[in-house]
Structure formats: C-alpha cells, structure tokens
C-alpha positions in Angstrom: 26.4 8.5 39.4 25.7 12.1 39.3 25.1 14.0 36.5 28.9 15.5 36.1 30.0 11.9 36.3 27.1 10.6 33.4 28.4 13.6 31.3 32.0 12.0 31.9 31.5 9.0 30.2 28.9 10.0 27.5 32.1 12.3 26.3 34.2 9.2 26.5 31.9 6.7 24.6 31.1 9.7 21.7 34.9 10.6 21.2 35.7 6.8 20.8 32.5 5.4 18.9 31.7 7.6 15.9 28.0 5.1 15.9 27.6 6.4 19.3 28.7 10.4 17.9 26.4 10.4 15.2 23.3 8.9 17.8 23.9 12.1 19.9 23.8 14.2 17.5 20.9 13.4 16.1 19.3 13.3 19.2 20.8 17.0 20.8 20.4 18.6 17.2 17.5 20.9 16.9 14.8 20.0 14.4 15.4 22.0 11.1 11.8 23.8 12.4 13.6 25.3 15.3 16.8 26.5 13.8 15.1 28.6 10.9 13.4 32.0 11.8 10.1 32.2 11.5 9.2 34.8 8.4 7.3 37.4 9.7 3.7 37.5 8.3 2.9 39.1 5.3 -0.2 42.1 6.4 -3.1 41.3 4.7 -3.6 44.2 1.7 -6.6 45.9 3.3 -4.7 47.0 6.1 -4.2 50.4 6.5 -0.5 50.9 8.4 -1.0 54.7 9.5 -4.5 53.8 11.4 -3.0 50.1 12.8 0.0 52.5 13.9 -2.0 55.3 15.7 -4.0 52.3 17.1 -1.0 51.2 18.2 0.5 54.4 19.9 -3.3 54.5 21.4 -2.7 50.7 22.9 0.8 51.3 23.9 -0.1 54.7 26.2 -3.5 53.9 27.2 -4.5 50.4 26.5 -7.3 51.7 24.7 -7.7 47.8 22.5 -7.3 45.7 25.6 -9.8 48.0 27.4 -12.4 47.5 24.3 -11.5 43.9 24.0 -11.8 42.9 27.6 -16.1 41.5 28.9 -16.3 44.3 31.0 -19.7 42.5 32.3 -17.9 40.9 35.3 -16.3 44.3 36.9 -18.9 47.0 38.6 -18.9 50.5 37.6 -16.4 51.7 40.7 -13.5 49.0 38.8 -14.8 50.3 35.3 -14.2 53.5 36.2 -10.7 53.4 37.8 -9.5 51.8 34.8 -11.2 54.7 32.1 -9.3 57.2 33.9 -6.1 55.7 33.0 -7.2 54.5 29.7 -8.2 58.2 28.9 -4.8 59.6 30.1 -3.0 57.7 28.0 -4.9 58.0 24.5 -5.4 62.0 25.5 -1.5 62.1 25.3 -1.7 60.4 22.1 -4.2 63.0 21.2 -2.0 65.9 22.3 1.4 64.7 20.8 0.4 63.5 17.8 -2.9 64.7 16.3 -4.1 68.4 16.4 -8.0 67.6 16.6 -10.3 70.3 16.1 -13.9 70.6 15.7 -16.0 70.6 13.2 -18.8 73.2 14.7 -17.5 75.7 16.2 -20.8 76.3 17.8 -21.6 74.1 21.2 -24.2 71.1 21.4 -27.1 72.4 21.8 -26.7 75.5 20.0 -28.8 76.7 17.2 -26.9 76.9 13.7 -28.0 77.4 9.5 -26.4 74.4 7.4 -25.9 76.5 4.3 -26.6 75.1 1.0 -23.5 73.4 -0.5 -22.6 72.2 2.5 -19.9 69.0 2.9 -22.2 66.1 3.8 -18.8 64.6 5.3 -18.2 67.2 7.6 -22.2 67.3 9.1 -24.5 64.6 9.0 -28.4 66.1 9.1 -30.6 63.7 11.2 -33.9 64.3 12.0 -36.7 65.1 9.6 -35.0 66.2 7.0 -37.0 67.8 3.7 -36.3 70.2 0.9 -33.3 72.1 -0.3 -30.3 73.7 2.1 -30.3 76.1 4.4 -31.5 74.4 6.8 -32.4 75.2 10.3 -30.9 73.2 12.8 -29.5 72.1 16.7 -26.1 71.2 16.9 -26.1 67.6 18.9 -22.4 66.9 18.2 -20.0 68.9 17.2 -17.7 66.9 15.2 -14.3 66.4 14.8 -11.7 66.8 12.2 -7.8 65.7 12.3 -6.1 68.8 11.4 -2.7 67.7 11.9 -1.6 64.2 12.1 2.4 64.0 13.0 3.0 60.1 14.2 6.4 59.1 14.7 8.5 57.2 11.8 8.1 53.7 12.0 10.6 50.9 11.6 10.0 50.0 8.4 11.2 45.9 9.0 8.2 45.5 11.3 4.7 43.8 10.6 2.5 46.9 9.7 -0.3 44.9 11.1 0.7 44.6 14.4 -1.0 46.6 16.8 0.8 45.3 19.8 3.3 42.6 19.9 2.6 39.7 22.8 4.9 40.1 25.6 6.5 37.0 27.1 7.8 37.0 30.2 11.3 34.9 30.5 
C-alpha cells in the first residue's frame, strides 16, 4: 500500500479509536524542547557592545575575524595575498564610513621630532633608551592613530550585543 493509501486508514483508525488518537499524538507532537524558543544568551558583562559591533561591521565587509581566525599555514603567500586584498577593501570601507582616523604624529616615520615635556604618555609611547626628564629627542617609528570620529550605525537593540557574526545555515 502506498503511502496515500497508509495515511487513509491511520485517519480512519484515529477518528474511531480515541486509544489509537491519543498514541499519535504523542508520537507526532513535538517534544516540549522543540516548541519553546530558545532565550537568546545573556552577553557576558565584560563585553563591550560598541567594539563587538565595529568588529562586527569589520567581519561583515571584510571578513577581517574569519581571516584572523583561519591557520593560514596551509595556503602560500600568492593565496594569502589574494585574500588580504579583499579583506582590506572591505574593513577600509568600514574605516571610511564609519570612523574618521587620524594620526597621531603628524610628522612621517622616520622623521626627526621633540616629545615636549608634559606630553600624553597615551598618545606616544617612548622606546628606546629612555633617561631623564622631557624633551626629548627622538625618531618617529609609527605614527599613531587616533579615532576622531566614530559614527556606527544604530543597532537593534533585541539582538545579542555579543555577537560578532551570526552562523549562517543554508536551508
């Protein structure tokens, strides 16, 4: 008997035997596990949700977390490098949408500059030997950076602010 035909007389035996009702129901009910919704997590306090978000704008234009996750130790440099040039790209439009980044030394690496006394040890880090009292004397080998503006998009405020990236799952 085919499967319309099965289907046939299952409905007849369940409308006439309520024994036979209540077995089916049982067994075609979903487990009480499957019907409720699973409560989204809770982030854990120490997450900060404006740097998971801009991670997340940087992972959902340029992959930059898969990139950094990923063993790279398998690909050569040719593969390595086809895939940085998208990766930068995307995060560079993150960079130009979203962030005004500007730098901290205006003066280029390698250039010869005075750190004046009083100066903000979080804006420039001395390295080097370094003695005595400010000014000092010195060679600028980076210049720093410093967020000027930072404009990211509102966020839905029902979403985990600990997700970086949602998994995707194909159906």
């Amino acid at each position: 008997m085919g499967s319309f035909g099965t289907a046939w007389q299952a409905f007849w035996q369940i409308l006439r035997d309520p024994e036979k009702a209540e077995a089916w129901r049982e067994l075609a009910a979903p487990a009480p596990e499957q019907l409720a919704e699973p409560a989204p997590a809770e982030p854990p306090e120490d997450v900060h949700p404006d740097a998971v978000y801009a991670l997340a704008l940087l992972q959902r234009e340029g992959r930059l977390v898969d990139f950094l996750l990923e063993n790279i130790e398998p690909y050569d440099d040719s593969q390595i490098g086809a895939a940085v040039r998208q990766i930068h790209a995307g995060c560079r439009r993150v960079l130009d949408e979203h962030f005004d980044v500007t730098p901290i030394q205006g003066d280029g690496e390698g250039s010869r500059v005075e750190v004046a006394k009083g100066f903000d040890p979080s804006a420039i880090r001395l390295t080097g030997n370094v003695s005595g009292d400010p000014p000092f004397q010195g060679t600028v080998q980076h210049r720093g950076w410093r967020a000027a503006k930072v404009d990211l998009p509102k966020r839905n405020p029902g979403l985990d602010t600990s997700v970086i990236c949602p998994a995707e799952v194909e159906i």
